[in-house]
N, C-alpha and C positions, 0 to 999 in steps of 0.2 A: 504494500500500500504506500504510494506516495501522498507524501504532505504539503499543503499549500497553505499561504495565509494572506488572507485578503485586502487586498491595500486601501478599501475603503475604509478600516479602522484607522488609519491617521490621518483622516480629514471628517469624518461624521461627527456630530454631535458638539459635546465637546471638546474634542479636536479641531471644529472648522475655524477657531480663533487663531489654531497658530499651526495648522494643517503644513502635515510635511509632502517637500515636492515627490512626485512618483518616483523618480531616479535613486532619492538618496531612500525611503519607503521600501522597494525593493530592493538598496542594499543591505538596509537591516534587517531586512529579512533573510536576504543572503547571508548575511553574516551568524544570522542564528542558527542555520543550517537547514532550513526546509531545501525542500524540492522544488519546490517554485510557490507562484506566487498567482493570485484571482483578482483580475485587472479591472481597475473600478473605472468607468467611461463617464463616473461625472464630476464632474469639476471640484478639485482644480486637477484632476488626475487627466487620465489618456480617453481625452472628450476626441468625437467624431471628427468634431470642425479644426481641431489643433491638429488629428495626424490624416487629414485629408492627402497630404504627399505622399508620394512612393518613396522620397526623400527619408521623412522624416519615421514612415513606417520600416523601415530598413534601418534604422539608426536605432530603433526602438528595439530590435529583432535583435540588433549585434550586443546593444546594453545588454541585454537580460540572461542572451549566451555568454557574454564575458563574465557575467555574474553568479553560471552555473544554476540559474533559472530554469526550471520550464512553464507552461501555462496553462492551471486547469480550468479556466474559462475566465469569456470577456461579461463582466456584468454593466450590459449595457441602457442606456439612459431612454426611457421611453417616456416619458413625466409632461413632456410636452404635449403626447399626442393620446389619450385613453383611448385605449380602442374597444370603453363598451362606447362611446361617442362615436351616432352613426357618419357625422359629419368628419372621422376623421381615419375612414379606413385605410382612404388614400394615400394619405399623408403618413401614416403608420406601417403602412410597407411599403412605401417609399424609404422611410428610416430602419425599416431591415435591411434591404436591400445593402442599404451603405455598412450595416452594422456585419450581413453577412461578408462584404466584400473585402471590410478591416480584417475580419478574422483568418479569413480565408490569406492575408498576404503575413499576417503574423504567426502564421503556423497555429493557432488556436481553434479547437474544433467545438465548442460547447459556448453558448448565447444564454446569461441566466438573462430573463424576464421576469416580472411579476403583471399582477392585471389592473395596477396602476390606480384605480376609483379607491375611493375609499369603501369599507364594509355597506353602507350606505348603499352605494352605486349599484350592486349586482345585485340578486334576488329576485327577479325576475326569469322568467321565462325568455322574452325578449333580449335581454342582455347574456344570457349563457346564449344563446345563439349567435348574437354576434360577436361573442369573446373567440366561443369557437368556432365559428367558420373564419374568421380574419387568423387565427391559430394553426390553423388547419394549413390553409394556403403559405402562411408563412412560414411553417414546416417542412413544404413542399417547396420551397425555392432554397432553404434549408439543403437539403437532402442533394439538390443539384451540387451544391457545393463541398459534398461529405460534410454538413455540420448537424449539428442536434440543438435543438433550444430546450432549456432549461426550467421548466415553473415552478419558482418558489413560493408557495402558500405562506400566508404570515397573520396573523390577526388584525396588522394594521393596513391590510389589503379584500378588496370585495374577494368571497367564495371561498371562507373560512374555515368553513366548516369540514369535517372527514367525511362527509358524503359529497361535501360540492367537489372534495380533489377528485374522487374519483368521476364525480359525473362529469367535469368538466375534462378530466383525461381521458373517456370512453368517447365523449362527444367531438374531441379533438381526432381521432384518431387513426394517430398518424404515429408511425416508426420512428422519425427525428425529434418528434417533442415526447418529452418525459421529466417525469415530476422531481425536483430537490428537494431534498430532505433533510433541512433543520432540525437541529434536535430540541433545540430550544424554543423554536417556532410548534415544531410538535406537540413540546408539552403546552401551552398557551393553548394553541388550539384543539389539541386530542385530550389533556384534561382537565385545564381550566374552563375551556368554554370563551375564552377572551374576545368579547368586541363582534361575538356573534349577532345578529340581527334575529329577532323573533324567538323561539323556542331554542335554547342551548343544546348541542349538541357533545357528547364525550365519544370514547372510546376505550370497553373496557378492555383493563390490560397497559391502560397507560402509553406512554411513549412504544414500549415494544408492541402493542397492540395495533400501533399506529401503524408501524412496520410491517407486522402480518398483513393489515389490511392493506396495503400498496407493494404487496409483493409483485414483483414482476413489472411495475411503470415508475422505480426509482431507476434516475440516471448521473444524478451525483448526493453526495451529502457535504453540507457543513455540517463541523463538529463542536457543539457549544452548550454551555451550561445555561442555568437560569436560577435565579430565587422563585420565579413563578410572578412576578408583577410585569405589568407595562411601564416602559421608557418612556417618559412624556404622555401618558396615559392614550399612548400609540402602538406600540409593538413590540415584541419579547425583547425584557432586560438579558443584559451578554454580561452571564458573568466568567471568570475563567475557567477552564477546564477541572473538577473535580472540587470547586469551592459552590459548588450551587446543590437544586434538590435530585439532581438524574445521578440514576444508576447505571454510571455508564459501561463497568464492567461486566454487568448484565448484559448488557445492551450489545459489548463487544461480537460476540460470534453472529449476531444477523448482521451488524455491521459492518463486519470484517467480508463477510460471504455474499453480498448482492450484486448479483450479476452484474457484469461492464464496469463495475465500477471502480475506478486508477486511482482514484483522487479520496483525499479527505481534506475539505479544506475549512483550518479555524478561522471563525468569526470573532472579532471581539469589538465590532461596533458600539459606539457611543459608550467609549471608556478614555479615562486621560492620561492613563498610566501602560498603552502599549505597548512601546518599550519594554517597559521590565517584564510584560508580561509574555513576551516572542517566546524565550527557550524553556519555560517551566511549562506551556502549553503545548510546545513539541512535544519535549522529554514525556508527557502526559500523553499525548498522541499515539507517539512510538509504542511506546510500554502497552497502549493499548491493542493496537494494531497486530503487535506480537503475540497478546493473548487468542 
């Protein structure tokens, strides 16, 4: 199992006061010794419009190899375009399109996504139709370019709940899109019920329950803890590995065994103390991975 670590953690939250640039971000992460690194596409990191060149996507390619880098996906910036908004399907793979063509030249084969509305936004009938059919097709131009897109369910995102991932992955359903699996997004939504709309939904069994039920449409995991509360009374608190309420040595052997999957990449969004927390979150990783 390789390990990655996402370089949105030193610009979210509170990090965006003194957010570090993507170069030096990826070197400390290099220097912690992961395997590579989960490439944040929004600002101030590796946005669309900054590596528009062949220039500067090549010079991007060479950093990360000199750094003994590799990349287990681009997490790309879709915030401008909701695609349950019918007004903007166009305009939303129109920015696949660029988002697939980035990755395609940085050697990156995985696009995480989310569905962008707030909980709020989906719950209709009318909106899972057009989350997924706009999914569907963008999987499909996906798939031309040997890529796979990525959906990561979160509480502070429409279709929350453990029945909307699968109905929206069955409804999608497509070979290059497949679901990410947070562990700490998990517990929030497999068994707090967090920021669900209408009747709350669990999953018994917990986090590993979660697991049973999306056997066979996970395609990457982050690996993160939690206390069980919302960040900004928005989406799963990140705590570090092994200081929160998951049993993750439980959790190891499904995790370690799901099909395709290369990567484990830690999240430690919206924390100020990243830094210190890179190698004790490896060392945590490995040890588990081993198991």
């Amino acid at each position: 199992m390789k390990i990655s670590f996402g370089s949105w953690a030193f610009t979210f939250g509170p990090r965006s006061r003194d957010a570090l640039p993507f170069r030096q971000s990826a070197q400390a992460i290099a220097d912690a010794g992961y395997d590579g690194v989960e490439i944040s596409g929004f600002p101030p990191h590796v946005t669309l419009e900054e590596y528009e060149s062949k220039t500067m996507r090549a010079e991007l390619v060479r950093a990360l190899s000199g750094m003994g880098l590799g990349i287990s996906a681009y997490v790309a910036d879709f915030t401008m375009v909701n695609p349950l908004a019918p007004e903007n399907r166009t305009a939303y793979l129109d920015r696949m399109a660029r988002c697939i063509d980035f990755s395609a030249a940085i050697g990156c084969s995985s696009i995480r996504l989310d569905s962008v509305a707030a909980p709020e936004g989906g719950g209709t009938a009318a909106a899972v139709q057009r989350l997924t059919d706009i999914w569907r097709e963008a999987a499909e131009m996906a798939a031309k370019s040997s890529l796979r897109l990525l959906w990561e369910f979160e509480p502070g995102f429409a279709f929350n709940k453990p029945s909307d991932v699968v109905t929206i992955f069955e409804k999608v359903g497509h070979p290059a899109f497949q679901v990410l699996f947070d562990t700490a997004h998990a517990y929030l939504c497999g068994v707090v019920g967090a920021r669900q709309q209408g009747r709350v939904e669990t999953v018994q069994g917990g986090v590993a329950g979660f697991l049973d039920l999306l056997c066979g449409r996970i395609g990457h995991v982050h690996l993160v803890d939690t206390d069980g509360t919302l960040y900004g009374d928005e989406t799963s608190t990140h705590c570090p590995l092994g200081e929160g309420l998951l049993d993750f040595y439980a959790l190891a052997p499904a995790l370690r065994t799901i099909p395709g999957v290369e990567w484990w990449c830690v999240d430690l969004s919206f924390r100020r103390d990243t830094e210190k927390q890179l190698e004790p979150c490896l060392q945590f990783a490995r040890g588990l991975a081993a198991r």
